[in-house]
N, C-alpha and C positions, 0 to 999 in steps of 0.2 A: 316419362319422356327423358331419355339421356341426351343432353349434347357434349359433343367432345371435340375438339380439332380437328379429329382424323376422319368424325363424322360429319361435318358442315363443309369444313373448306373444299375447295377445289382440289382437283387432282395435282395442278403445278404450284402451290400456295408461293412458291419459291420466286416464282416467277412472275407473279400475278398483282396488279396494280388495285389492292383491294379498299375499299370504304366503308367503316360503317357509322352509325350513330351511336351513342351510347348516352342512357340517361345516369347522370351524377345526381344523387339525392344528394349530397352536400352543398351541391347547387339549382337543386332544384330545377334541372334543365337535362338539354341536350348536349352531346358534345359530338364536332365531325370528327373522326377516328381512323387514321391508317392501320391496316394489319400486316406488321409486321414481324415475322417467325412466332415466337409465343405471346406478343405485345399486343395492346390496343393502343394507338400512341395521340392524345389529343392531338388536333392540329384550328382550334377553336379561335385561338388568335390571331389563326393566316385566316383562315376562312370560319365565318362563322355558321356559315349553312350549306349544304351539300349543293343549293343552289349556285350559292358563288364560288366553290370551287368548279363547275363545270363551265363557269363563266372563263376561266381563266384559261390562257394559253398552254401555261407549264402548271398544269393539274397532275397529270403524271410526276414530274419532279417532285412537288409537293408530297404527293403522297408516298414517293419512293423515300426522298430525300430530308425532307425538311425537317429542321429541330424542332420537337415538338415537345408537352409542356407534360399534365402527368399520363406516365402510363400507368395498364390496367393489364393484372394476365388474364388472358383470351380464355383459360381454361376456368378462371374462377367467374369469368362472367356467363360463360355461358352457361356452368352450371346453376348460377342464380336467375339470369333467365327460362331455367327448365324447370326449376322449382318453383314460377311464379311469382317470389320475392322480388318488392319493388323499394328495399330501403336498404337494397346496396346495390352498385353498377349493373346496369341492365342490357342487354341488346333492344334496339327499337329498328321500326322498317327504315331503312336506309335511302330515303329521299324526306325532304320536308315542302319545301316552299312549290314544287313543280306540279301542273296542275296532271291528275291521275286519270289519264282516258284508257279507253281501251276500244280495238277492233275485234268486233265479231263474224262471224262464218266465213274463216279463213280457209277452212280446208272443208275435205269435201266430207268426208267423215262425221265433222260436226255439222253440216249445212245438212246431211240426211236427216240428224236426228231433230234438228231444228223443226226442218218441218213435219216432224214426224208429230212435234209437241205441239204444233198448229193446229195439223189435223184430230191430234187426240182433244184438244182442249185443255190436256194440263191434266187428264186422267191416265193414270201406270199402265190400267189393266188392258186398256186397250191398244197398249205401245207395240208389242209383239206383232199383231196380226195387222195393225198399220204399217210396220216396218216394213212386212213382207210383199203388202199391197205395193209400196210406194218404190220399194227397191227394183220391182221388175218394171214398172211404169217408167219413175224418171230417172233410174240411177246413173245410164248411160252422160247424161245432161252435163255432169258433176266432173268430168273427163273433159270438159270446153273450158277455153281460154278467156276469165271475166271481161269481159268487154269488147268481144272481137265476134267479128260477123259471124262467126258459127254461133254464138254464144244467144245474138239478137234473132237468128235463124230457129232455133231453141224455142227463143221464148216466145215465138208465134205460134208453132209446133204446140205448145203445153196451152200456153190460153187458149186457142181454138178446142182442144181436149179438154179443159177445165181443170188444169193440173199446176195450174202457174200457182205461186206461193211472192209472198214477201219475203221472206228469207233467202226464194232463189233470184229475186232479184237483186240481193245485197251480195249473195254467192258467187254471180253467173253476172249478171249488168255492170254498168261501165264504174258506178258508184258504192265504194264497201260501206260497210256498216261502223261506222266511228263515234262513240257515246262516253258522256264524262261517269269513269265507273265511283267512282269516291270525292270525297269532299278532300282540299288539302289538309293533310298532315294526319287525317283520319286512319290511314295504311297500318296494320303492325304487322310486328318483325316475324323472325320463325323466333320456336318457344310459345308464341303468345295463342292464347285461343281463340276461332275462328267463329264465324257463329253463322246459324240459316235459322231462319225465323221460325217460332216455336211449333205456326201453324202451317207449317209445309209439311207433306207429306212426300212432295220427290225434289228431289235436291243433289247438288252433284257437285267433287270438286272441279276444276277449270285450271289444271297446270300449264304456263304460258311462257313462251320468254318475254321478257318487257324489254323498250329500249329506252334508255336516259339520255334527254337531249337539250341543251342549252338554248337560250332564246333566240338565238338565229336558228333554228331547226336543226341543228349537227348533233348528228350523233355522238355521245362519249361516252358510252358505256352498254351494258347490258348487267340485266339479273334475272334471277328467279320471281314470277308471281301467281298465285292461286285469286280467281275472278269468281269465287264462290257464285252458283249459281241455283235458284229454285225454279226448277224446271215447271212443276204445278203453276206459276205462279204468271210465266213470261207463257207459258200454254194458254193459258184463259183470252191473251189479248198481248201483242206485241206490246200495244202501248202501257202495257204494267211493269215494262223492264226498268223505269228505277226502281221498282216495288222489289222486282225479282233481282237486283244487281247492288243496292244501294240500301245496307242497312247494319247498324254498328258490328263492326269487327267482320265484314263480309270483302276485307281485301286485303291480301296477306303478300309482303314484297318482301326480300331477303335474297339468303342469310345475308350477301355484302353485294354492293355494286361492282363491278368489276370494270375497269376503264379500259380505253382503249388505248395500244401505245400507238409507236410507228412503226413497229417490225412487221404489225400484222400475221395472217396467215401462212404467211411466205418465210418469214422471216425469224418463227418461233414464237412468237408474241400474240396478240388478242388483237382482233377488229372485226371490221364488219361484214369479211366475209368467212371469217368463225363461226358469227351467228348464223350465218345462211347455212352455217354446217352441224348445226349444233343437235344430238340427241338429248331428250328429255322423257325423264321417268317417271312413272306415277305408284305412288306403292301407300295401298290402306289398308288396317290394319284394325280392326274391331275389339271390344272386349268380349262379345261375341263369340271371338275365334276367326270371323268372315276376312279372309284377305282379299284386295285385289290387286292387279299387276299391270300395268301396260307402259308399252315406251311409242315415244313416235319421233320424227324427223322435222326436221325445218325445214328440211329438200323439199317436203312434200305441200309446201304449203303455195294457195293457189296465186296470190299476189306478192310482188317481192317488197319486201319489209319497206323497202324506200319509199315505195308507190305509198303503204299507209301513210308513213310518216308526213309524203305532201299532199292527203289529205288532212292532216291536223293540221299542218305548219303552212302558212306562205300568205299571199296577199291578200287573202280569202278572211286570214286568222292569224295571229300572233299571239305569242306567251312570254310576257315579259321576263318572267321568272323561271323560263323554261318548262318542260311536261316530259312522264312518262309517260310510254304509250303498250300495252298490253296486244301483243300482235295473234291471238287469237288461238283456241285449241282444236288438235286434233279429238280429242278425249270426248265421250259422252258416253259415260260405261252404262252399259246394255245386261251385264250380266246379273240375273236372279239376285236378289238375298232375301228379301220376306217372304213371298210368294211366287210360283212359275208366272212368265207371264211379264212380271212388273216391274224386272228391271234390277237399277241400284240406286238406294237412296242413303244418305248417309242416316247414323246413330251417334246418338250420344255418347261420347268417350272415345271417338274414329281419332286415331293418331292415320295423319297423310304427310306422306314426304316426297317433295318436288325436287328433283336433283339431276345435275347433269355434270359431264368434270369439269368443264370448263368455268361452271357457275358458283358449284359447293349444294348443298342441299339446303330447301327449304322445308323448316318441319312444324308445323301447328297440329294441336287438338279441338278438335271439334263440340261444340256447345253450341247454344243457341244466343242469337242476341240479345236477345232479356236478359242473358245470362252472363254474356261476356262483359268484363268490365267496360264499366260507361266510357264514350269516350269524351276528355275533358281538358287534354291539352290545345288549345287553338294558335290561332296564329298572333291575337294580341297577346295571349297569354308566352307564348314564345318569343315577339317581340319586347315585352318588361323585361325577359330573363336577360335576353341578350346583353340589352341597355343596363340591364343593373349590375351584370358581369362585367362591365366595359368592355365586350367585344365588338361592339359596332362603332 
């Protein structure tokens, strides 16, 4: 894996109000890090966790502005994050304290194949010829507006047929599907490896945008996130989805967060209706030889990102410490590699790269969780460091 500047950041690095973490082995910790041109520039003293900076009002200032304490080049760390080495400056996933949810069957693309893995049970071979089945029966469905009287008009239609699914109720009903994908601080960065459990046999990456939102529910930012997913696994039985969602190094956020200014959209700058605009790319790459390829839209997605958002946030539910939230993939690659028939499963040694301009590219390698390092930083262990740095 090479990382480079011109390979992770964004298209406007220039412009762009970027965050990341960075582990210091000299102290044994985290530090929150502005990127600025070739710099990583601590800012550990103003804020000591990407949490409280999103707390703050003048976060943007901060991270454009503020004196910061030591810096790091951008190029030497990312190359030691590519190599794995953790006993000098590392890249880490760029949120800590905010709890990690995600929404699933946002688009209509993945809500097919969703239930495509219901109906197979979680077996490849049979994905093909259920596709085909399911696409001429409900596909039309998939084209209604969640939660609106054509939608409930639907799903009379299909239950009376025996076609109705839980997935298109989360799809197509008035309620999306919103589940905690990782424990906190559990996330790693790009660089780091990914992992699907040793005993899966289908398994898929999940390229996503995420959004970063402070404990009133506002949004300030967005990034890149991979929601590794074993499709075998959440096939067998919906209710196995922490099995299939939830397990070491199976939730990849990066390369940086990107905040949101005031200029917005209109104005040259980043917000939130960038993100409703945003293209995303999926590109894997095997030792193999096996490539894959695909992009998709935000446009295309079936609820607008806010509607998620107040399902996580509101009277229902609070985050003291704030949450990302994983707003869902078009992606559930279909295409062949072991056998006709079965689709794509990853392999050991898949380099995948999530990237978009406005985000910068997210890049992990693929291993299994047995296999990816244990994860062992938590949040007491994060809270000694802080306190023993006198940052809090």
């Amino acid at each position: 894996m090479n990382l480079t500047p011109e390979s992770v950041l964004p298209d406007d690095p220039e412009d762009a109000l970027l965050v990341a973490r960075v582990h210091e082995p000299e102290w044994d910790g985290p530090c929150v890090a502005a990127v600025r041109g070739a710099h990583l520039v601590d800012l550990t003293s103003r804020v000591p966790t990407v949490a409280d900076l999103l707390e703050r009002e003048d976060a943007g200032s901060l991270v454009r502005d503020a004196q910061g304490g030591r810096r790091w080049p951008l190029d030497e760390v990312l190359a030691a994050t590519a190599s794995g080495r953790r006993d000098v400056p590392h890249l880490l996933a760029p949120v800590d304290l905010q709890v990690i949810k995600a929404a699933g069957v946002t688009f209509a693309e993945s809500l097919m194949e969703r239930v495509i893995e219901e109906r197979t049970g979680g077996d490849p071979t049979l994905a093909a010829r259920t596709r085909e089945r399911l696409v001429s029966s409900v596909g039309p469905v998939t084209e209604v507006r969640p939660g609106s009287p054509e939608a409930a008009k639907a799903k009379e239609i299909l239950q009376a047929d025996g076609l109705w699914s839980q997935y298109l109720e989360v799809g197509i009903g008035p309620d999306p599907e919103v589940f905690t994908k990782a424990p906190v601080l559990s996330a790693v960065g790009t660089g780091a490896r990914i992992g699907v459990l040793a005993s899966s046999v289908w398994n898929n990456p999940e390229p996503e945008v995420v959004l970063a939102a402070d404990s009133r529910g506002r949004v300030r930012g967005a990034l890149l996130g991979n929601d590794v997913n074993l499709r075998d696994v959440e096939g067998r039985s919906a209710l196995l989805l922490p099995r299939a969602k939830d397990n070491n190094a199976s939730c990849a956020l990066g390369p940086f967060l990107r905040l949101f200014d005031d200029a917005g959209a209109r104005g040259g700058g980043f917000g939130l209706d960038d993100v409703r605009e945003l293209e995303v790319a999926l590109d894997v790459t095997g030792t193999d030889g096996f490539v894959l390829e695909g992009s998709s839209s935000m446009r295309r997605i079936s609820r607008d990102v806010l509607e998620l958002v107040a399902s996580v946030h509101g009277d229902h539910h609070q985050h003291p410490d704030g949450f990302v939230l994983f707003t869902g993939t078009l992606f559930a690659p279909t295409q062949d590699r072991d056998a006709p028939g079965e689709g794509f499963t990853h392999h050991e040694g898949d380099v995948v790269r999530i990237s978009s301009p406005r985000l910068g590219s997210l890049v992990n390698t693929v291993t299994t969780s047995e296999a990816a390092p244990p994860w062992e930083y938590g949040i007491r262990r994060l809270m000694r460091n802080l306190a023993g740095r006198g940052v809090l």
